[in-house]
Biotite code that builds the C-alpha atoms (Angstrom):
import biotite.structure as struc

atoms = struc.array([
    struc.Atom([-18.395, -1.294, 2.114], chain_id="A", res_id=1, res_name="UNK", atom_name="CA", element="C"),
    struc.Atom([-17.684, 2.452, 2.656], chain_id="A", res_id=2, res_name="UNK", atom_name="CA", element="C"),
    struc.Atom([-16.652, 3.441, 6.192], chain_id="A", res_id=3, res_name="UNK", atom_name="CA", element="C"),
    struc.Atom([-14.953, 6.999, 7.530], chain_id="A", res_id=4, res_name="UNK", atom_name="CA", element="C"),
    struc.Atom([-11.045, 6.840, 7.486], chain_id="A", res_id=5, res_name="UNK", atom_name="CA", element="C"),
    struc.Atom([-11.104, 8.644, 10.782], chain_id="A", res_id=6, res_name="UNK", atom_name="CA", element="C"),
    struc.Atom([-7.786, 8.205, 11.888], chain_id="A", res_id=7, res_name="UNK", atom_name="CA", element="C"),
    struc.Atom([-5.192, 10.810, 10.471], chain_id="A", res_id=8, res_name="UNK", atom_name="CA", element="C"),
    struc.Atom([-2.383, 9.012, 11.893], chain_id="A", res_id=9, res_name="UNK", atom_name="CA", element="C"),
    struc.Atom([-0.520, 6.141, 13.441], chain_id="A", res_id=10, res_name="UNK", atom_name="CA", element="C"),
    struc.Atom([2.427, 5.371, 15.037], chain_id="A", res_id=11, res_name="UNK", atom_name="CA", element="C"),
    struc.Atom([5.045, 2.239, 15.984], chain_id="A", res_id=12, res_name="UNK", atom_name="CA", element="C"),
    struc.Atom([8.220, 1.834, 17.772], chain_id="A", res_id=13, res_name="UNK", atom_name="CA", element="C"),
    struc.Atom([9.878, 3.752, 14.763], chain_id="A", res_id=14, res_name="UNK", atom_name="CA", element="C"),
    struc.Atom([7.012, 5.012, 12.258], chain_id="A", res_id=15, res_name="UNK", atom_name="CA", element="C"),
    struc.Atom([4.130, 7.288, 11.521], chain_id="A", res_id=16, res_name="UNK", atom_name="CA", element="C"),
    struc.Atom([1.860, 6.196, 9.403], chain_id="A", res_id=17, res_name="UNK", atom_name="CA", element="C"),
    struc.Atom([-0.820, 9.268, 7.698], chain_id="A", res_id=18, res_name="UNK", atom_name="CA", element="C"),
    struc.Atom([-3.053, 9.803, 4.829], chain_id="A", res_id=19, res_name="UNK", atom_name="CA", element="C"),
    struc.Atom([-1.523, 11.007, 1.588], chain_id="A", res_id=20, res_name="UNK", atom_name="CA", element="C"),
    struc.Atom([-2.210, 15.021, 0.493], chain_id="A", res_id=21, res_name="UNK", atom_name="CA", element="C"),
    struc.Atom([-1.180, 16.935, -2.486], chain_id="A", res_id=22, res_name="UNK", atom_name="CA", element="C"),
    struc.Atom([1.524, 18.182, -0.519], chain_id="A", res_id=23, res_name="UNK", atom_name="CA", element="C"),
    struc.Atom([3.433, 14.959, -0.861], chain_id="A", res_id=24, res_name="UNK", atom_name="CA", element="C"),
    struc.Atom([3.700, 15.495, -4.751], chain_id="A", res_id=25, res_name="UNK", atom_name="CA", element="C"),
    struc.Atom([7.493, 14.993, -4.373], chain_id="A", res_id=26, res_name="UNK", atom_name="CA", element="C"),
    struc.Atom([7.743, 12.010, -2.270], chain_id="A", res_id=27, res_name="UNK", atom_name="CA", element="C"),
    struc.Atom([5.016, 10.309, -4.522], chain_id="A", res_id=28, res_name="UNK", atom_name="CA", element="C"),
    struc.Atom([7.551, 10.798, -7.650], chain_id="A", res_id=29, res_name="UNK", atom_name="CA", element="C"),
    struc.Atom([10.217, 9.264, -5.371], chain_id="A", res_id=30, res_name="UNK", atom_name="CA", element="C"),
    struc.Atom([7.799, 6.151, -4.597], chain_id="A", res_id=31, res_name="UNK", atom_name="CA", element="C"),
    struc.Atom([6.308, 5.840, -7.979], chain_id="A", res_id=32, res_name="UNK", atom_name="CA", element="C"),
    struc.Atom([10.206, 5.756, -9.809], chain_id="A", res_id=33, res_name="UNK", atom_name="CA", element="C"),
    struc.Atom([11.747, 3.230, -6.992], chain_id="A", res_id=34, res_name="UNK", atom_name="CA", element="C"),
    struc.Atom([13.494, 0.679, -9.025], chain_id="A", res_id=35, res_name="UNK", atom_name="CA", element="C"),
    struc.Atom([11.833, -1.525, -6.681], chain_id="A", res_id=36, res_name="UNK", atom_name="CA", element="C"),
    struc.Atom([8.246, -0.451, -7.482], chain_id="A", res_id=37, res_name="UNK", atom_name="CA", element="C"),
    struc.Atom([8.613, 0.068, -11.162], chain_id="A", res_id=38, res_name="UNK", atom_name="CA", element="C"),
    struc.Atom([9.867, -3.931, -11.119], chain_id="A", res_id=39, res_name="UNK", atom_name="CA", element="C"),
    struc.Atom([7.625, -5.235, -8.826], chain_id="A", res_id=40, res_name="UNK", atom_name="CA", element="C"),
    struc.Atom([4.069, -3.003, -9.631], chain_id="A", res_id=41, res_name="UNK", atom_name="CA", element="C"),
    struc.Atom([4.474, -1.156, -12.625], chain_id="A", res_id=42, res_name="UNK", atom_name="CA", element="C"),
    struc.Atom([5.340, 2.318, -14.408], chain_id="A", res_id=43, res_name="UNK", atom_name="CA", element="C"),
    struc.Atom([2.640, 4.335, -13.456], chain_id="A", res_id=44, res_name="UNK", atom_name="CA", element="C"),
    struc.Atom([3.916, 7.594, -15.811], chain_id="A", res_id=45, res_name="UNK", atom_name="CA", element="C"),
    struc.Atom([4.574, 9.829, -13.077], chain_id="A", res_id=46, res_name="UNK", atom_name="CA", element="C"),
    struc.Atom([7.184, 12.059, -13.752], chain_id="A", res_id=47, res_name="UNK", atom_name="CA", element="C"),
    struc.Atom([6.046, 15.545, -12.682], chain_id="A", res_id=48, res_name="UNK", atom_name="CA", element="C"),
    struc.Atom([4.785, 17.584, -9.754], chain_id="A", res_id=49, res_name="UNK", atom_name="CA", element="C"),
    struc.Atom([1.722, 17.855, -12.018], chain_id="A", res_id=50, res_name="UNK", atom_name="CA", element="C"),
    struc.Atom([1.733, 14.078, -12.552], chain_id="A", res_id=51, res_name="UNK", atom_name="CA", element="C"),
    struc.Atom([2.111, 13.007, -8.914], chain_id="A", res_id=52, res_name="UNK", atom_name="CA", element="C"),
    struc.Atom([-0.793, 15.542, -7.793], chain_id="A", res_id=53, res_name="UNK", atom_name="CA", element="C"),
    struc.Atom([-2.884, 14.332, -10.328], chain_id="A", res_id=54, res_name="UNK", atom_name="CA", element="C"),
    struc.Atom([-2.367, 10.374, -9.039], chain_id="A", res_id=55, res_name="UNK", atom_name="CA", element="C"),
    struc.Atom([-2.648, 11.542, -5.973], chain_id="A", res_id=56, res_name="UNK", atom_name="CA", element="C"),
    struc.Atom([-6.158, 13.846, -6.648], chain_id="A", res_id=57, res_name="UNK", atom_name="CA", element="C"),
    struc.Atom([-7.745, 10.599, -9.070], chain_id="A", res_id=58, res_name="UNK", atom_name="CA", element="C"),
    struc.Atom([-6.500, 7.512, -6.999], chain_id="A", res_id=59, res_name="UNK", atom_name="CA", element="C"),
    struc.Atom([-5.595, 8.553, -3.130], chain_id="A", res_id=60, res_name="UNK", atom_name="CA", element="C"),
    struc.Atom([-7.979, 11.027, -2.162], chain_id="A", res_id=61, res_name="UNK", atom_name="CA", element="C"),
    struc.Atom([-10.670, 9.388, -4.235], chain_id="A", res_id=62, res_name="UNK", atom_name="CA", element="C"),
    struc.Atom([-9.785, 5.795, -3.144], chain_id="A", res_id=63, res_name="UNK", atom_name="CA", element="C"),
    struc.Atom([-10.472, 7.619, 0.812], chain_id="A", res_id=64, res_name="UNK", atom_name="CA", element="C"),
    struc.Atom([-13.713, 9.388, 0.041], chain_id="A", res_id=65, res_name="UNK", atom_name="CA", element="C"),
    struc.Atom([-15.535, 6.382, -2.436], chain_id="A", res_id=66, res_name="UNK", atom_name="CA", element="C"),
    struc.Atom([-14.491, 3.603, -0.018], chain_id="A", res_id=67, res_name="UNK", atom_name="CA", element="C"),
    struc.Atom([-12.981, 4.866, 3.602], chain_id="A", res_id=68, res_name="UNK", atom_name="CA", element="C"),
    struc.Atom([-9.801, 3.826, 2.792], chain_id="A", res_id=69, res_name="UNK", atom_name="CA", element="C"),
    struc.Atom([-6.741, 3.773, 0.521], chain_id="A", res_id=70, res_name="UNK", atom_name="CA", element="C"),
    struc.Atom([-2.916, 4.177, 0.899], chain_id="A", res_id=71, res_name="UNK", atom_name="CA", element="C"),
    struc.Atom([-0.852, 6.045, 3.560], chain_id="A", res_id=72, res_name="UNK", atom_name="CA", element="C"),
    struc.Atom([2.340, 7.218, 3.947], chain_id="A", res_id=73, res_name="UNK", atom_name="CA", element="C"),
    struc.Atom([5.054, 5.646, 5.979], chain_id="A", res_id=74, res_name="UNK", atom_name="CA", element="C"),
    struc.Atom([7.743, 7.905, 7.341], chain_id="A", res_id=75, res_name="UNK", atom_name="CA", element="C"),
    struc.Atom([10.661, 7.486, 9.906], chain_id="A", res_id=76, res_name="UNK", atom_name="CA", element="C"),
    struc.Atom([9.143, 8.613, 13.404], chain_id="A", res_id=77, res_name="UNK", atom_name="CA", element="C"),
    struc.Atom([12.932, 10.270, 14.180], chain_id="A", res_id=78, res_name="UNK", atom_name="CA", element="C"),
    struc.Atom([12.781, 13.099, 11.452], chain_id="A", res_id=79, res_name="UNK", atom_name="CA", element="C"),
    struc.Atom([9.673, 12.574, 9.086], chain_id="A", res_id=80, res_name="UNK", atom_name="CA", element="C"),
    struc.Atom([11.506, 11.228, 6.302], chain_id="A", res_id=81, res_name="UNK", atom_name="CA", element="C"),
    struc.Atom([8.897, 9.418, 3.490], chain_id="A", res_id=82, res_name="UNK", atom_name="CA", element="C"),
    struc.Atom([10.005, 5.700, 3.491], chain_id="A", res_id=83, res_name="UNK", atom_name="CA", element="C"),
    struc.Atom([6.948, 4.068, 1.821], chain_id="A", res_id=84, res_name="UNK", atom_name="CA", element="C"),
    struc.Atom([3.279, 2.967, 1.610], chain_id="A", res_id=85, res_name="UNK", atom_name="CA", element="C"),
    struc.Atom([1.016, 1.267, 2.847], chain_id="A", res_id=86, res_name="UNK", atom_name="CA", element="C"),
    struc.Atom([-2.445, 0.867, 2.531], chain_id="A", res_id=87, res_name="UNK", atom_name="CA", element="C"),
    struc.Atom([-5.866, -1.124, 1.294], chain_id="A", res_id=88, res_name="UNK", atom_name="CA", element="C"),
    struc.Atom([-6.936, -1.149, -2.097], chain_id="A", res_id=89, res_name="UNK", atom_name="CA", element="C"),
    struc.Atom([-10.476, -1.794, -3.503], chain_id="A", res_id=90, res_name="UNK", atom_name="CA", element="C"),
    struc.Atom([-9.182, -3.521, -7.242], chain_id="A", res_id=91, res_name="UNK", atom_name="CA", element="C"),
    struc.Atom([-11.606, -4.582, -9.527], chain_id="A", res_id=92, res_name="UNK", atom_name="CA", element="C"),
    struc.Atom([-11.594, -8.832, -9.847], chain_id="A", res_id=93, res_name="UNK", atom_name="CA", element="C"),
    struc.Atom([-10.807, -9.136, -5.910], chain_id="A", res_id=94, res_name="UNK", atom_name="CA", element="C"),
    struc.Atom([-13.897, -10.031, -3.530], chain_id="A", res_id=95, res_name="UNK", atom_name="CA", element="C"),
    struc.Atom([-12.214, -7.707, -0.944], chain_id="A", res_id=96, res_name="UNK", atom_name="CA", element="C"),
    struc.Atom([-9.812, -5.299, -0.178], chain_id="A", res_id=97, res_name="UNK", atom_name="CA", element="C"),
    struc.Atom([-6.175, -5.616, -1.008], chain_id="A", res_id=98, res_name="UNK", atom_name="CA", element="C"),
    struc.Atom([-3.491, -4.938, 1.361], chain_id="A", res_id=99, res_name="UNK", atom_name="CA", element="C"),
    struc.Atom([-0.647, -3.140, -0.855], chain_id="A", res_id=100, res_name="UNK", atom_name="CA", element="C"),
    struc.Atom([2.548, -1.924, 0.272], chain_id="A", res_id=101, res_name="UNK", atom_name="CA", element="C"),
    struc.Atom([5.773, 0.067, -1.106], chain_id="A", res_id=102, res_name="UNK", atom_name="CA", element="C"),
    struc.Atom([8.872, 1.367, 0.212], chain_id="A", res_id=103, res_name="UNK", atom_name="CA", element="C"),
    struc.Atom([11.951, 2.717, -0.900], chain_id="A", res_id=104, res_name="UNK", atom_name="CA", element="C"),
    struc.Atom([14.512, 0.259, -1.762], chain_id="A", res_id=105, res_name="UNK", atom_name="CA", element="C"),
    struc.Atom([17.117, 1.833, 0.143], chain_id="A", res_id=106, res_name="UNK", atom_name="CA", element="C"),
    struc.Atom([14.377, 1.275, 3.449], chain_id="A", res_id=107, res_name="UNK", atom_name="CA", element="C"),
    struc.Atom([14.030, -2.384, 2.420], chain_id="A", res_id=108, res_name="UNK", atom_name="CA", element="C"),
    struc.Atom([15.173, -5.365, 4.527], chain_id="A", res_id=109, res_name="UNK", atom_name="CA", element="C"),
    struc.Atom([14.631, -3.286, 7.754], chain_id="A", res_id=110, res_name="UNK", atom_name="CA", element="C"),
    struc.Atom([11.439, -4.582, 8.964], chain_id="A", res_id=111, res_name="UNK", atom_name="CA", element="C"),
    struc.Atom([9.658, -2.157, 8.122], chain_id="A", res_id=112, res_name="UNK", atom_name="CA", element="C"),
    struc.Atom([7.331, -2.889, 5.940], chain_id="A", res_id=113, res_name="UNK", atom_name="CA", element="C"),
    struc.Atom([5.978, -5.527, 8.554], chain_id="A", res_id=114, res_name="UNK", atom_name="CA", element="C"),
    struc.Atom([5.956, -3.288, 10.798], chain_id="A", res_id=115, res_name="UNK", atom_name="CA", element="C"),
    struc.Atom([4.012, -0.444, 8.771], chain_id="A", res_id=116, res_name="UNK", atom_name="CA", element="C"),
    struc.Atom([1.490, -3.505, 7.864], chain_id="A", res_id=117, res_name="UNK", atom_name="CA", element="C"),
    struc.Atom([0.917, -4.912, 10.925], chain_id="A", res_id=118, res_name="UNK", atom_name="CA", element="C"),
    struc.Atom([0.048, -1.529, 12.582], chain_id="A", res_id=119, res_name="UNK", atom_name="CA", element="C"),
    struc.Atom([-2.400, -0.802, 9.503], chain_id="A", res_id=120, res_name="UNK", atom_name="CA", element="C"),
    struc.Atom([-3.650, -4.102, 9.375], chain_id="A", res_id=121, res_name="UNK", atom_name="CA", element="C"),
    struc.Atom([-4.637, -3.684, 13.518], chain_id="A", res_id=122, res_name="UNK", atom_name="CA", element="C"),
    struc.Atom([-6.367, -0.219, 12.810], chain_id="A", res_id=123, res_name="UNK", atom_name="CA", element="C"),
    struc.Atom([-8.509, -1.919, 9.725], chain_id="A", res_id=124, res_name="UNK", atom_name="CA", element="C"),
    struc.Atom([-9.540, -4.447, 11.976], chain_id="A", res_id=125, res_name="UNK", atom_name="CA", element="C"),
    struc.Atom([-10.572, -2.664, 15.059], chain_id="A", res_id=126, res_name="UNK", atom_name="CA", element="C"),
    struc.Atom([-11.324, 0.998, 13.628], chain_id="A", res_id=127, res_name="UNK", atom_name="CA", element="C"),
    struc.Atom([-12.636, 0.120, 10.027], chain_id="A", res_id=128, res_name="UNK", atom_name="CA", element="C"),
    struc.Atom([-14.315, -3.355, 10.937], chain_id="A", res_id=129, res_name="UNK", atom_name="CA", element="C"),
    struc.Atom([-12.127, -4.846, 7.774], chain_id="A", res_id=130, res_name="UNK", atom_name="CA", element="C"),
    struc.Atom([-12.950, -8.116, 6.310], chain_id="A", res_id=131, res_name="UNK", atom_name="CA", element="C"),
    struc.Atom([-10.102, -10.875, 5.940], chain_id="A", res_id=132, res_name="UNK", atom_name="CA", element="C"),
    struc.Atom([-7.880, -9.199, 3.068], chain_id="A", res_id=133, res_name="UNK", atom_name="CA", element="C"),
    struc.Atom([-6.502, -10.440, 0.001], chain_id="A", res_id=134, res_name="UNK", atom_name="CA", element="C"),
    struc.Atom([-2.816, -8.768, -1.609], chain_id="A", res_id=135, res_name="UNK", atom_name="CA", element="C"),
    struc.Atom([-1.511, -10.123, -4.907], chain_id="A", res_id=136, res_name="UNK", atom_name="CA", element="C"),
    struc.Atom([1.965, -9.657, -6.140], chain_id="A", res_id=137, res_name="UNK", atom_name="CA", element="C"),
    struc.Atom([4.205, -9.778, -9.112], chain_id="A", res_id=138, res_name="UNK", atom_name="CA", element="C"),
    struc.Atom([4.815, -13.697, -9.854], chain_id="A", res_id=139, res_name="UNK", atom_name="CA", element="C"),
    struc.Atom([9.006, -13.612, -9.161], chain_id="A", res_id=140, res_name="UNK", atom_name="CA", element="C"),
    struc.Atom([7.982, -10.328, -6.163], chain_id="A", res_id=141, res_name="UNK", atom_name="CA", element="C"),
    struc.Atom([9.694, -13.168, -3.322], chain_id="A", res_id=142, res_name="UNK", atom_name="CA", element="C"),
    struc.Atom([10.522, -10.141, -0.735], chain_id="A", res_id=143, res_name="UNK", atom_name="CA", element="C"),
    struc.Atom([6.507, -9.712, -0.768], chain_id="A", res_id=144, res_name="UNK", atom_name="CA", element="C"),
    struc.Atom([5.585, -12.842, -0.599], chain_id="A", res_id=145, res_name="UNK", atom_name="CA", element="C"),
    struc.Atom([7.563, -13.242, 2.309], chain_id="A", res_id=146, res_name="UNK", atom_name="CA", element="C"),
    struc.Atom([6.084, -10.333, 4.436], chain_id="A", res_id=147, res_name="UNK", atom_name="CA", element="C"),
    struc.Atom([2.857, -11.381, 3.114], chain_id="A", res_id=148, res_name="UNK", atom_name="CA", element="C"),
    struc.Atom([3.662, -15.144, 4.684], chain_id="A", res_id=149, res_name="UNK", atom_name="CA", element="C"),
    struc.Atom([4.808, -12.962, 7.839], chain_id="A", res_id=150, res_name="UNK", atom_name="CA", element="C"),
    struc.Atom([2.172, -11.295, 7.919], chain_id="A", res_id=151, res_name="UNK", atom_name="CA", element="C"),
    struc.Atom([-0.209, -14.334, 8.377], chain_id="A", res_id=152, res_name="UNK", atom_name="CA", element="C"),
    struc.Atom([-1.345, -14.465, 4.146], chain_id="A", res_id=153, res_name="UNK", atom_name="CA", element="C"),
    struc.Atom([-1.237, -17.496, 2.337], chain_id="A", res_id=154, res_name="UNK", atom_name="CA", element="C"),
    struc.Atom([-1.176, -18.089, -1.198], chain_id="A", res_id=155, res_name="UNK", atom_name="CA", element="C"),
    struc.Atom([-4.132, -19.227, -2.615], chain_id="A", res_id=156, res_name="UNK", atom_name="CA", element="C"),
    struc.Atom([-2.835, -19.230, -6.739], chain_id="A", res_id=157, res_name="UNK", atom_name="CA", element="C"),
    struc.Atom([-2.730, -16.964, -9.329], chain_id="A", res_id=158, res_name="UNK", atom_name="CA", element="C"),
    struc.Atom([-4.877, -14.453, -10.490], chain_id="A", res_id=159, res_name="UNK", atom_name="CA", element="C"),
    struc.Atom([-5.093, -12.023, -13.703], chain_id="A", res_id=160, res_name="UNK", atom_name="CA", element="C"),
    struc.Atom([-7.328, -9.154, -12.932], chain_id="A", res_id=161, res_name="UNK", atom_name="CA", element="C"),
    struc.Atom([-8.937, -6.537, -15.690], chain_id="A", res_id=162, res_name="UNK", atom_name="CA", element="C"),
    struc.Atom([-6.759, -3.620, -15.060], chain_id="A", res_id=163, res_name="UNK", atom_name="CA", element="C"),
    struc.Atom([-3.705, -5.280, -13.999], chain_id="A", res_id=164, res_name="UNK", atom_name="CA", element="C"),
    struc.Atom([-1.736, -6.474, -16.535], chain_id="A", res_id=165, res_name="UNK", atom_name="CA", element="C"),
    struc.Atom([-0.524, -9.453, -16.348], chain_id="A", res_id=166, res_name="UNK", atom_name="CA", element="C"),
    struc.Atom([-0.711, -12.497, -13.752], chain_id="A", res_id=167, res_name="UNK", atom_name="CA", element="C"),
    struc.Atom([-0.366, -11.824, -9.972], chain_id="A", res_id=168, res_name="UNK", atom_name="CA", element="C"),
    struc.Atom([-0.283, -14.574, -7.225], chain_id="A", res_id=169, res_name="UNK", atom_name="CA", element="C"),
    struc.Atom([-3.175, -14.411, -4.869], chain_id="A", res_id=170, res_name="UNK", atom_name="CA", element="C"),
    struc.Atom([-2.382, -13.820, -0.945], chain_id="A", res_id=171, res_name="UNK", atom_name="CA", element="C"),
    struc.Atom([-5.812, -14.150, 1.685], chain_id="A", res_id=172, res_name="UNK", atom_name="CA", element="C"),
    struc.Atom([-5.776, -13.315, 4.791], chain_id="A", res_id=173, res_name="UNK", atom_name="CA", element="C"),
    struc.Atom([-5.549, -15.864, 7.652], chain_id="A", res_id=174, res_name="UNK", atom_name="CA", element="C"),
])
């Protein structure tokens, strides 16, 4: 399914929620070296300004323009500071797309990665015409698997997937 990301940003109670660009190089580095995300996803090598705009270039922007959608950045509505992602990924070995999410862990345990989620998860719906998602996680990841379980997921079993490395427990939708 490819569909238009048309919206450029959203907003909650205490977030905005916008694509990605180039320009966020520095704030990808951040996200991408999180203790939190290297446990809990994976080392993806990004290390420079080079690096990040490259990931950014090969799996953001192209991840919006093959399939209408990808990950977004989550920043504090009060003074724009990067906090996170969020976003829906197209991953080979899923039937549909995959609701992923990172923050920073010193943004953890605030809510708002539910919040981020649920606001995403309402645009999909109503502006993208989404399908029930899946989201996997790292087998001992329990902090996703509970937002996942807030979120309305339930796990459905584990999962190994050709480019993933590794087992991940299976979350659908609803």
């Amino acid at each position: 399914m490819v569909v238009q990301c048309e919206v450029a940003m959203l907003e909650t109670e205490r977030l905005t929620i916008r694509r990605i660009t180039i320009d966020d190089a520095s704030f990808m580095i951040a996200t991408l070296n999180d203790p939190g995300f290297l446990a809990n996803i994976g080392d993806r090598g990004v290390r420079t300004v080079e690096d990040a705009e490259t990931y950014i270039r090969d799996r953001i922007l192209a991840s919006y323009e093959a399939n209408g959608f990808g990950m977004f950045r989550v920043a504090l509505k009060e003074n724009d500071e990067g906090i996170g992602t969020v976003g829906f990924v197209k991953r080979d070995g899923l039937d549909g797309p995959d609701l992923g999410f990172a923050f920073l862990q010193a943004h953890t345990g605030k809510g708002y990665g539910h919040e981020a989620a649920r606001a995403l998860m309402d645009w999909g719906r109503e502006a993208l015409d989404m399908p029930p998602l899946l989201a996997i996680t790292a087998p001992d990841n329990h902090a996703s698997a509970a937002l996942l379980a807030k979120l309305g997921f339930r796990e459905e079993g584990r999962i190994t997937l050709p480019t993933h490395g590794g087992e991940s427990r299976l979350f659908v939708q609803g």
